[in-house]
N, C-alpha and C positions, 0 to 999 in steps of 0.2 A: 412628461418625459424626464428619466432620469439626467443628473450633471454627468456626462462621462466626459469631459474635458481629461485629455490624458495631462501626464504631470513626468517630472525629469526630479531625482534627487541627485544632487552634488554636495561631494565634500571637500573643502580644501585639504589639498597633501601637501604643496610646496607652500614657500614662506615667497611673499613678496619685494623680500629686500633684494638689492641688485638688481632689478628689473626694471623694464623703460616703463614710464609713467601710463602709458595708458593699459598697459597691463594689471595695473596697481587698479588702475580707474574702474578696467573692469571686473575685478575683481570684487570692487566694491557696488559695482550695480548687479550684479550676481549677489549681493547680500554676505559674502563671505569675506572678512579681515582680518579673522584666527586662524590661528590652525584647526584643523579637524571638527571646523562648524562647519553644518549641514543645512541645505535649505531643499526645500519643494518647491521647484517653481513651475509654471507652464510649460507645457512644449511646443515652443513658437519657433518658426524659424532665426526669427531674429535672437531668442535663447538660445535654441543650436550653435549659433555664430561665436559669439560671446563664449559658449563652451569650447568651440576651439580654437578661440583666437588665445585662451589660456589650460589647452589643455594637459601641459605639462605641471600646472600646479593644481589641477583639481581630479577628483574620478566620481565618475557617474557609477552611483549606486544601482539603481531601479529604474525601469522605465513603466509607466503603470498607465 
């Protein structure tokens, strides 16, 4: 059987300064600390969450 585990791209747009700390936090369990770096990650519910708990500094590219 093939992998078809679907998958979520995000990219950081917003900068984390000014921001309450676990914004920052999750930001960095998201994988993203730069600007305009991209990650592939899972799409789990618990990634959903984390996506909008900072959805104002990131945008979801693809859903595959």
């Amino acid at each position: 059987m093939a992998n078809t585990e679907k998958t979520v791209t995000v990219e950081q747009i917003g900068s984390p300064l000014r921001r309450p700390a676990s914004q920052r936090a999750t930001l960095i369990g998201l994988g993203l600390n730069k600007m305009h770096r991209r990650r592939t990650l899972k799409d789990t519910p618990e990634v959903r969450g984390m996506i909008r708990k900072v959805q104002h500094l990131v945008r979801v590219l693809d859903e595959a």
